[in-house]
N, CA and C of each residue as an Amber inpcrd file, in Angstrom:
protein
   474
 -21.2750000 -32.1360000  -3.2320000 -20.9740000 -31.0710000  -2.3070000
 -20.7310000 -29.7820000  -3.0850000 -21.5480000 -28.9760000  -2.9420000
 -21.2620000 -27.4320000  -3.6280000 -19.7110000 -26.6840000  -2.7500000
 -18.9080000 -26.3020000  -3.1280000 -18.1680000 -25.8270000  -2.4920000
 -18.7330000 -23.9430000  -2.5150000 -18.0480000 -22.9130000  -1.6950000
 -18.6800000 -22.1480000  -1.5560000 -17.5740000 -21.2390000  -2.6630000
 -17.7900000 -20.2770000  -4.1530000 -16.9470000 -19.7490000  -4.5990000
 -16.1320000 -18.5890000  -4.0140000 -15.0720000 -18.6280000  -4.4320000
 -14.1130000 -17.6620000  -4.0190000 -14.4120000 -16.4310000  -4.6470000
 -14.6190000 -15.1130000  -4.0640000 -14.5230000 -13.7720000  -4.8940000
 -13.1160000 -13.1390000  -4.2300000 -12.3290000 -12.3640000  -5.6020000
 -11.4680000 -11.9650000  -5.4960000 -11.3650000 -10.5160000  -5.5340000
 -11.2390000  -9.9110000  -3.9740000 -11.2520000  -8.5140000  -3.7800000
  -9.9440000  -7.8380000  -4.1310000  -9.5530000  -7.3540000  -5.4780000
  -8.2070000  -6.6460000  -5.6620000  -8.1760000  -5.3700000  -5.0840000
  -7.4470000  -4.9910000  -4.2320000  -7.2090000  -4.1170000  -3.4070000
  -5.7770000  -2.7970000  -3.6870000  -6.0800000  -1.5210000  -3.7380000
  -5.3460000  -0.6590000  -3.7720000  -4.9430000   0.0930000  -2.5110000
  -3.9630000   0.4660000  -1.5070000  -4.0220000   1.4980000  -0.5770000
  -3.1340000   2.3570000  -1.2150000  -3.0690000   3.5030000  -0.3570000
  -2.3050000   4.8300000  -0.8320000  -2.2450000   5.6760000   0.8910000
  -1.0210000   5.9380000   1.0430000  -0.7900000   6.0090000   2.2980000
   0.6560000   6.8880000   2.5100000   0.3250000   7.2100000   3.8510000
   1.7110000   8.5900000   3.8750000   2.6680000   8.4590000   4.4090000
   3.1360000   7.2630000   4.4390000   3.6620000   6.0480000   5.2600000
   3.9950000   4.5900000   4.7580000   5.3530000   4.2470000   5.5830000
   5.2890000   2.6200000   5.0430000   4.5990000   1.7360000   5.7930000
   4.0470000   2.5620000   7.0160000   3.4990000   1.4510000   8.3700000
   2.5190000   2.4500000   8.7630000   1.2910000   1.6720000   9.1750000
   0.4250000   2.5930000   9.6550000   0.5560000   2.4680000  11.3360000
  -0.2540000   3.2030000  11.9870000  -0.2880000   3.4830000  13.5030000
   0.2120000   4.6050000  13.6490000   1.5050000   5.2320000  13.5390000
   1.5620000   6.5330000  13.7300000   1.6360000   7.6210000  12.4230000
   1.2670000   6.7810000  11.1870000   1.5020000   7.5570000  10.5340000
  -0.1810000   6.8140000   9.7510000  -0.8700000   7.2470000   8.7860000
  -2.2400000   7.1490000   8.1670000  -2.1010000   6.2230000   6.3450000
  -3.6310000   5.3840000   6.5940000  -3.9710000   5.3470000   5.1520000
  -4.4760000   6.6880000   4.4960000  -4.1440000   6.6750000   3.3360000
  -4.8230000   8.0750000   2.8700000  -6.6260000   7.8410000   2.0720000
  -6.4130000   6.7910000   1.1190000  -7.0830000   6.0100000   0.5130000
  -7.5270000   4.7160000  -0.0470000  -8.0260000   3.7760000   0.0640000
  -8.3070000   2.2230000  -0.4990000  -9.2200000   2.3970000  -1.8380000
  -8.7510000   1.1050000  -2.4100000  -9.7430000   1.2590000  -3.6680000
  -9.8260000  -0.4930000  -3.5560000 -11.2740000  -0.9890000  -3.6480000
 -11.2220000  -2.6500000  -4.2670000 -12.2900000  -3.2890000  -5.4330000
 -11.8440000  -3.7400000  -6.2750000 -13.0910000  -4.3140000  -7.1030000
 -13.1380000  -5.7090000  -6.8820000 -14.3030000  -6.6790000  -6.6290000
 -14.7160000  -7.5630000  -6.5320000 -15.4120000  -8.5830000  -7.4270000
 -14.0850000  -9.7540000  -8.0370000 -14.3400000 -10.4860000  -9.4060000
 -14.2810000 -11.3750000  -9.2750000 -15.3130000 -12.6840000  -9.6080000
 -15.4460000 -13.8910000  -9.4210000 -14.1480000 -14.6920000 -10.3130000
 -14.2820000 -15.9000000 -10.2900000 -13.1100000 -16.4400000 -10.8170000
 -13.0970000 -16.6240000 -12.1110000 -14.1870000 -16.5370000 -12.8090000
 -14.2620000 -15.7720000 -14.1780000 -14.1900000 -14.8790000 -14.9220000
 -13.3850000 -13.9860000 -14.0950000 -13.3810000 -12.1830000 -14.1230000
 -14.0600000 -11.4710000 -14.5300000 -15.8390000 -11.7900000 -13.4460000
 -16.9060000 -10.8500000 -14.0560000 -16.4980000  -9.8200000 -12.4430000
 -16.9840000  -8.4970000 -13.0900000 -16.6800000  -7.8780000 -11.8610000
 -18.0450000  -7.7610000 -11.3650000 -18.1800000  -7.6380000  -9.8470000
 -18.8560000  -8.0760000  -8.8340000 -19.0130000  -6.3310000  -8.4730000
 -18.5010000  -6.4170000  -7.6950000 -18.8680000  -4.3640000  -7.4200000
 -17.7030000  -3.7730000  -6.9370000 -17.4870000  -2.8220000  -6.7400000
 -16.2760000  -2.1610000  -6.2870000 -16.5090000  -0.8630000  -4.9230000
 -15.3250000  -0.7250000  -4.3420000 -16.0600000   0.3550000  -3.0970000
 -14.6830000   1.1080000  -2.9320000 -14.4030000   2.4480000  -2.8200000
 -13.6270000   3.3410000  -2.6000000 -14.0220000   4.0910000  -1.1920000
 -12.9410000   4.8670000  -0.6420000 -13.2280000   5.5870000  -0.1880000
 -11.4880000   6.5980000   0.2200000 -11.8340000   7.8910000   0.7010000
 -11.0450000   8.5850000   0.8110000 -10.8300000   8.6080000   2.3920000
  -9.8390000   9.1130000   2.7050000 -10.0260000   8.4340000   4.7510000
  -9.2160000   9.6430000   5.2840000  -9.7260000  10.2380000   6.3210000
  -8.9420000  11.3800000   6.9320000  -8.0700000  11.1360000   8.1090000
  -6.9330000  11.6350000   8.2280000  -5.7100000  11.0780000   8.3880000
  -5.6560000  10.7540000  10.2970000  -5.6400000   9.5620000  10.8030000
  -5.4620000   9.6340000  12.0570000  -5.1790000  10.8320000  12.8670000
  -5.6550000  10.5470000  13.9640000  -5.6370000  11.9150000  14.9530000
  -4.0950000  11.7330000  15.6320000  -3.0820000  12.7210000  15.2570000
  -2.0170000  12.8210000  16.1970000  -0.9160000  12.1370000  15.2360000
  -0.9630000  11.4070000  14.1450000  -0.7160000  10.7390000  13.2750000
  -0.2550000  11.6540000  12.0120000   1.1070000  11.9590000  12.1070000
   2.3740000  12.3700000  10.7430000   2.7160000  11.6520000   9.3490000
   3.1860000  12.2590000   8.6450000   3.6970000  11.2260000   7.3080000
   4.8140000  11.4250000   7.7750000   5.1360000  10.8190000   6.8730000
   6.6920000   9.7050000   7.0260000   7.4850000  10.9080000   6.0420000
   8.6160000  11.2220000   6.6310000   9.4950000  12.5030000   5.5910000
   9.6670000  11.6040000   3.9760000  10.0020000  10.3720000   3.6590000
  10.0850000  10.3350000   2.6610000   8.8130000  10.1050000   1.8300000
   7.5930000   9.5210000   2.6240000   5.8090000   9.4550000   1.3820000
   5.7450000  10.7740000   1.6310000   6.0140000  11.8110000   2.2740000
   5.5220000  13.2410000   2.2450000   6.5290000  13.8160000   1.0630000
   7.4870000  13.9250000   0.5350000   8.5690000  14.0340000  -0.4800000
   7.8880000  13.6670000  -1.2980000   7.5220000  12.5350000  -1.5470000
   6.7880000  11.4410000  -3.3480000   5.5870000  12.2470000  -3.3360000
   4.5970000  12.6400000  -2.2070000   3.2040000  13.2310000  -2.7640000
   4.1780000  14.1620000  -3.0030000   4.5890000  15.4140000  -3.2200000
   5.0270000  16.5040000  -3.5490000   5.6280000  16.6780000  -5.2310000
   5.5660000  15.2820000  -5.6910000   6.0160000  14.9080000  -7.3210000
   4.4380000  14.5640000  -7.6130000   3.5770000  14.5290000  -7.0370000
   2.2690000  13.8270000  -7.2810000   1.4770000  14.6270000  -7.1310000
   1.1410000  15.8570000  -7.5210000   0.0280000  17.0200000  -6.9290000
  -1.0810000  16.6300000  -7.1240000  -1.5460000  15.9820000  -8.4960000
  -2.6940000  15.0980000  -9.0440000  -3.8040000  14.0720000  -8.3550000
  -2.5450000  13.3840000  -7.9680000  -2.8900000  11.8530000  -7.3290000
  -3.3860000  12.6670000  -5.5170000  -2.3190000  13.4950000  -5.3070000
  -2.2520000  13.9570000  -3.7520000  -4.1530000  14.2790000  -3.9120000
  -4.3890000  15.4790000  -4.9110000  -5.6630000  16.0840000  -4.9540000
  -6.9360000  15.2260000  -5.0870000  -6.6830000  13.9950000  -5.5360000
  -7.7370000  13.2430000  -5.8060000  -8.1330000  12.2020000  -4.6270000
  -6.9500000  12.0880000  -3.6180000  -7.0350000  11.5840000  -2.2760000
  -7.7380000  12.2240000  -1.3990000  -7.5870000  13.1800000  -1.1290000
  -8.2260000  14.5560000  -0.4670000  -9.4570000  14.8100000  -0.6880000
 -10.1660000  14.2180000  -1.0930000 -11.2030000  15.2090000  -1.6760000
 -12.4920000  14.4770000  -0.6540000 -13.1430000  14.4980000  -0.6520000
 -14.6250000  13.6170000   0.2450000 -14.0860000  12.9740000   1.0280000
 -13.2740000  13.6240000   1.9800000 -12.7350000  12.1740000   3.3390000
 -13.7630000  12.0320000   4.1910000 -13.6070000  10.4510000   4.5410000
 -14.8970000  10.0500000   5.1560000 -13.5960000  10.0330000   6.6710000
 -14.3050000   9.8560000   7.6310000 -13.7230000   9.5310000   9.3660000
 -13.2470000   7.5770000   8.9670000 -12.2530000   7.3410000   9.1360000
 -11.7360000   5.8780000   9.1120000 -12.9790000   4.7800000   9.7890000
 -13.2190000   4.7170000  11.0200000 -14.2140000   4.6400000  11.3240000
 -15.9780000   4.1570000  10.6770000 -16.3840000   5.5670000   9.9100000
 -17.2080000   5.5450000   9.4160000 -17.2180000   4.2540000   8.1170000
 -15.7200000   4.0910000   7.4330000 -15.4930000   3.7520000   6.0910000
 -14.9230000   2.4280000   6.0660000 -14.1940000   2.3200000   7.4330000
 -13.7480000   0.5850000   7.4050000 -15.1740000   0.1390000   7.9500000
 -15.9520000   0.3970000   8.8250000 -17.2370000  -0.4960000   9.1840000
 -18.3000000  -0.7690000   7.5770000 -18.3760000   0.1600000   7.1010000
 -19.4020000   0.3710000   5.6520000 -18.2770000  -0.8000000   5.0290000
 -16.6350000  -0.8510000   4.6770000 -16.2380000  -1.8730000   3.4520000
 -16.4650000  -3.1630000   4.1000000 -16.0660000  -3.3930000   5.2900000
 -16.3350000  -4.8170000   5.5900000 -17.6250000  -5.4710000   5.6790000
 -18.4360000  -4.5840000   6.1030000 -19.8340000  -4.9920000   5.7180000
 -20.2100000  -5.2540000   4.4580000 -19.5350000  -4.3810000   3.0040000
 -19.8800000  -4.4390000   2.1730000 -18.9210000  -6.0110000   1.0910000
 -17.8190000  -6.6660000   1.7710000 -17.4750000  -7.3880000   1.9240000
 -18.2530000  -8.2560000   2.3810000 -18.8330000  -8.4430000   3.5250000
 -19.6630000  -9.5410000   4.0280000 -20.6110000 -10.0080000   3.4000000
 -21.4070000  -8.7510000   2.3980000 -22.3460000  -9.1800000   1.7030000
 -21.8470000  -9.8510000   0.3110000 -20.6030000  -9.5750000  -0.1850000
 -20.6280000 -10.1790000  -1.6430000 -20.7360000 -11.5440000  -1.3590000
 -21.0330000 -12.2440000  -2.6970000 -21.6690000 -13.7730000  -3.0050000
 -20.5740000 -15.1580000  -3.0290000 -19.7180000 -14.7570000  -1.8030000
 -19.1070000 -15.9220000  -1.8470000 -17.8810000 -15.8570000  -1.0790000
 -16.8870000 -16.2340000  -0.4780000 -15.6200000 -16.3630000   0.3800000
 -14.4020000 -15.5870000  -0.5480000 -14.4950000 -14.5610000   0.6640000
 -13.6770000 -13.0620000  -0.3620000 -12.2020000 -13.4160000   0.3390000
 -11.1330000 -13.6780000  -0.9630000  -9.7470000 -13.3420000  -0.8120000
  -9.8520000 -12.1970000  -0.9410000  -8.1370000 -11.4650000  -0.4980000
  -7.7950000 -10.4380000  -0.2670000  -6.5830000 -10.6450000  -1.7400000
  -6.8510000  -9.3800000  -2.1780000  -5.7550000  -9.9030000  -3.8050000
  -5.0210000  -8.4630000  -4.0540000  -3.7350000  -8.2200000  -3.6570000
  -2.9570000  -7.4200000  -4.0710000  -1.5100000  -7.3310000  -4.5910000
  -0.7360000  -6.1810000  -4.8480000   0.5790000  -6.2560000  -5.0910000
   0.9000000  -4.7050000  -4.9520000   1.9170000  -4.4080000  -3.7270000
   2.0760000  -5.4350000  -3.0100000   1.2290000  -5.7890000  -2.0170000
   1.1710000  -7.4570000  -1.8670000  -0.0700000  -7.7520000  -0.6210000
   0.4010000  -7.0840000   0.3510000   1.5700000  -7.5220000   0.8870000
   2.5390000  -7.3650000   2.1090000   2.4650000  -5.6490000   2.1770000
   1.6320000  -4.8210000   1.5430000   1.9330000  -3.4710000   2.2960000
   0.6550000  -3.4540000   2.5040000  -0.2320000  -3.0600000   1.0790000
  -1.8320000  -3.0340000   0.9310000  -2.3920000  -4.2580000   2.2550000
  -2.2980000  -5.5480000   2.1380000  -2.8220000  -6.1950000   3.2480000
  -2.5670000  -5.7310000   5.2420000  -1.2310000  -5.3230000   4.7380000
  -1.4170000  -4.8340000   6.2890000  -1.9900000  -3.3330000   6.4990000
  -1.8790000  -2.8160000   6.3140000  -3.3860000  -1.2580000   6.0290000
  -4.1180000  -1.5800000   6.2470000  -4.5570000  -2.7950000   5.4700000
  -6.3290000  -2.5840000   5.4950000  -6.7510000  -3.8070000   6.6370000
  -6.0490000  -4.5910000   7.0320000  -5.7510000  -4.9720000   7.9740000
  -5.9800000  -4.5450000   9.6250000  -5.1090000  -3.8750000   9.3240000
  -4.8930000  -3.1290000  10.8590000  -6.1680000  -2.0430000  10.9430000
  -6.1960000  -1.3620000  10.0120000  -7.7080000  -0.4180000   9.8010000
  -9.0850000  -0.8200000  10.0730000  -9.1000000  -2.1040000   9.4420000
 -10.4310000  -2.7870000   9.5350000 -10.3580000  -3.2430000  10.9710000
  -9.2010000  -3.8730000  11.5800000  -9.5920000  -4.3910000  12.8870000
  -9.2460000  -3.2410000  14.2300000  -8.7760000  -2.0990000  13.5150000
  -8.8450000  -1.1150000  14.8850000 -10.7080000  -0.3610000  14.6780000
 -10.8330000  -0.2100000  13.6630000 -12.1550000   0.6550000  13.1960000
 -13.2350000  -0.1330000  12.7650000 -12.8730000  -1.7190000  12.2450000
 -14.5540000  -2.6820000  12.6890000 -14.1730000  -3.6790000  13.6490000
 -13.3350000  -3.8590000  13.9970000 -13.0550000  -4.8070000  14.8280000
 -13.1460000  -6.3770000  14.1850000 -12.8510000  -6.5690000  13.6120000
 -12.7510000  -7.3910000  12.2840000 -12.4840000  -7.7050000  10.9190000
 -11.8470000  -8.7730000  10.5180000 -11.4640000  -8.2680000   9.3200000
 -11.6200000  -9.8860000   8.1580000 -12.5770000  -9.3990000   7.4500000
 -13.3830000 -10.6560000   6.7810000 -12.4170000 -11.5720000   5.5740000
 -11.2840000 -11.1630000   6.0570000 -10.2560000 -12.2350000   5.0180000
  -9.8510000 -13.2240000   5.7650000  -9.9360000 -13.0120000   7.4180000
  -8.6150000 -13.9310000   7.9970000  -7.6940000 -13.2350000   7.9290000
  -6.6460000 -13.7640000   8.2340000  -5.3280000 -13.5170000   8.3670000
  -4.4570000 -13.3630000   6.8870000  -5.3910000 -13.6280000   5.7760000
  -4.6110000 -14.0940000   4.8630000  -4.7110000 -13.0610000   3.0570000
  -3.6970000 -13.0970000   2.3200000  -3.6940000 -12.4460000   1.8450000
  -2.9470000 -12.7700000   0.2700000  -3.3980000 -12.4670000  -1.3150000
  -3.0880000 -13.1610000  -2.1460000  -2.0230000 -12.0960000  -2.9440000
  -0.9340000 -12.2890000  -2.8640000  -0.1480000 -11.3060000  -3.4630000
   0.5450000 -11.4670000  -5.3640000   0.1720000 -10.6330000  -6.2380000
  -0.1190000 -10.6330000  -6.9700000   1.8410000 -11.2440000  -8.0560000
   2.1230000 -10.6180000  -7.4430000   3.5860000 -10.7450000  -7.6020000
   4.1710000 -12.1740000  -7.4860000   3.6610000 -12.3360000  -6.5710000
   4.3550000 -14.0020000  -5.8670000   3.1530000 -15.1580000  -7.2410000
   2.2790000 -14.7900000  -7.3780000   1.3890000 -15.5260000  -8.3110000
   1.7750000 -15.1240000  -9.3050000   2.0660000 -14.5730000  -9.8190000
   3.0410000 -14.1850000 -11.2890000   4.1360000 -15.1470000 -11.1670000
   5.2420000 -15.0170000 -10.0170000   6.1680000 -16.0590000 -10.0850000
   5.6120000 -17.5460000 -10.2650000   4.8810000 -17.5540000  -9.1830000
   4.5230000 -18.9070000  -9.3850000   4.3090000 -19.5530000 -10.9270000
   3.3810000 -18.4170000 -11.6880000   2.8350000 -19.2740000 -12.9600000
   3.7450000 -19.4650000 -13.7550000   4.5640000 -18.2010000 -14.1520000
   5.6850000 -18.3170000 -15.4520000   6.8230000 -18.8130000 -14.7190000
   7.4280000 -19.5400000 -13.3690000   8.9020000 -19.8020000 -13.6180000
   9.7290000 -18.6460000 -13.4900000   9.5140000 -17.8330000 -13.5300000
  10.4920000 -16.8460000 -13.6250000  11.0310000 -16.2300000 -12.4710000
  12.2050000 -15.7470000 -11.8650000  12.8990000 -15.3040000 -10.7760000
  11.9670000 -14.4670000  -9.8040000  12.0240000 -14.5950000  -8.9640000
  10.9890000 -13.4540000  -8.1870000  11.1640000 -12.1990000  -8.4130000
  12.2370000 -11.8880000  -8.5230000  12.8650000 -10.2630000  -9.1830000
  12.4650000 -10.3720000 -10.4630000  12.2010000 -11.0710000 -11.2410000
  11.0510000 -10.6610000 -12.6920000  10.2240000 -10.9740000 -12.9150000
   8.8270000 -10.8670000 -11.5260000   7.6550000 -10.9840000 -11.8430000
   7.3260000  -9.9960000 -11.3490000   7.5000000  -8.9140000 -11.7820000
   7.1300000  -7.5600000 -12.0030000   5.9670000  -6.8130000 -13.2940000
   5.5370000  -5.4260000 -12.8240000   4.4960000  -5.1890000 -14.0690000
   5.3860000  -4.9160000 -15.1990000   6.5500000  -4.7020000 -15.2420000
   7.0470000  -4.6610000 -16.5390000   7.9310000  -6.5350000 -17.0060000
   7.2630000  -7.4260000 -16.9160000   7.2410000  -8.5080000 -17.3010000
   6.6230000  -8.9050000 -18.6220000   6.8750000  -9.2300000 -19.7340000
   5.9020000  -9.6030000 -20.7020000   4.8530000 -10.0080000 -20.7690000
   4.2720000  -9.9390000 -21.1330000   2.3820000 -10.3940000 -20.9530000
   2.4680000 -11.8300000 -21.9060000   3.3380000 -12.0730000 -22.7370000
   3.0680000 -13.2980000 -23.1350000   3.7770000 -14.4890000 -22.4190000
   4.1030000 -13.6230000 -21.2540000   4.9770000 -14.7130000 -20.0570000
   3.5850000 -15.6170000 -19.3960000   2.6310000 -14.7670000 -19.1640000
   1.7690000 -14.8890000 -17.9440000   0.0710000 -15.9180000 -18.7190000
   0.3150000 -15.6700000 -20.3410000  -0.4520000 -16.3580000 -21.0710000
   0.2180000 -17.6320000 -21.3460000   0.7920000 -18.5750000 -20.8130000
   1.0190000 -19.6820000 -21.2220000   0.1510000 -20.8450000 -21.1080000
């Protein structure tokens, strides 16, 4: 029996907000790597901010320490719409049963989540989502409060 391989879509959002619906994603980023960590392809896009839809007083405060990051969000916004139908499609096509792989999952997964199924009406992970943090705990043993990026790297090579 061939089983069908897993590709692992690592996922970035960036957003003006801790919750979307009344407030917007700003940007997603994902690269797509088989379980050998060859990378597969990657798809960005920049997203213009819901209609009627505010930031949140404190993500509007943090972009304001971030002029950089703010400017590089901004720049080629596509309509949400236009950009969740193009990633999930472009999802559908990679070569094999795509997890969803972030940290944190629990923010990044619900964004892209709720985005993909208000703007494709679908959303090619399932319900489900691989959080990068909690798999760090898992491997090294270590407290959930220190499987963080400032964790040793010779924790995670054992």
């Amino acid at each position: 029996m061939n089983a069908i391989p897993e590709i692992y879509v690592s996922t970035d959002v960036e957003a003006d907000s801790p919750i979307s619906g009344p407030h917007s994603m700003l940007s997603f980023a994902s690269a797509a790597y088989t379980a050998d960590k060859q990378l597969i392809a990657t798809f960005s896009a920049n997203l213009e901010t819901l209609e009627g839809a505010t930031a949140h007083p404190v993500q509007a405060a943090y972009w304001k320490t971030q002029p950089e990051a703010w400017a590089a969000c901004r720049k080629d916004l596509q309509k949400p719409e236009t950009a969740l139908k193009a990633y999930v499609e472009w999802v559908e096509t990679l070569p094999g049963k795509p997890v969803f792989v972030a940290y944190p999952a629990g923010f990044d997964f619900t964004y892209m989540f709720w985005y993909m199924m208000r703007f494709a009406e679908r959303c090619p992970f399932s319900w489900s989502a691989l959080d990068i943090k909690t798999l760090a705990f898992a491997m090294t043993g270590f407290a959930l409060s220190q499987s963080h990026q400032a964790a040793p790297a010779e924790a995670l090579v054992r």
